[in-house]
C-alpha positions, 0 to 999 in steps of 0.5 A: 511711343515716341523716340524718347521713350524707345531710347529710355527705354533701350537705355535701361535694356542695355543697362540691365544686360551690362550692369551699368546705370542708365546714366552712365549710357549715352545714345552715341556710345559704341556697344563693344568699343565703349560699353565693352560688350561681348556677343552675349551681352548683344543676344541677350539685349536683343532678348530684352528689346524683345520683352520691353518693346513685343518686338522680334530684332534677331542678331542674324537680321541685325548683322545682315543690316550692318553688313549691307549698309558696310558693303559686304554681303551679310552671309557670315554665321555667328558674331561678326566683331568688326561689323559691332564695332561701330554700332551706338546705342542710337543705331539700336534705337533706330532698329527698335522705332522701325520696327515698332508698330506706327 
């Protein structure tokens, strides 16, 4: 599957977990700045990526991987705002299509 198709579909994913139409989603909206979403909403959008793409993405292994590309060290338990702050759409497209199988 080609990015297109993995942001389509992350897209409808999001839209589902928040209530919104797909087109009102935009790969470079930021989850909990624009979009508003809370912890919840990003477990159960990762439950949903699991169940669209067959792909295990855990909030533990997503905030490991935007403490380290934000220099900290990924050890704090439970959800981190300000590590979320700044994640966009396109960031989970990204995590999705790395993951998916080539």
């Amino acid at each position: 599957m080609g990015e297109a198709g993995v942001a389509e579909k992350t897209i409808h994913a999001l839209g589902e977990v928040l209530g919104m139409d797909d087109g009102e989603i935009s790969l470079g909206a930021t989850l909990v700045g624009d979009l508003q979403a809370t912890s919840l909403d990003v477990v159960d959008l990762l439950y949903q990526l699991k169940k669209a793409f067959g792909i295990e993405l855990t909030l533990a292994e997503v905030q490991k991987e935007l403490a380290q590309s934000a220099g900290a060290d990924g050890g704090a338990e439970g959800f981190d705002d300000a590590l979320f702050q700044g994640v966009t759409v396109q960031n989970i497209v990204d995590w999705v299509t790395r993951r998916l199988p080539a």
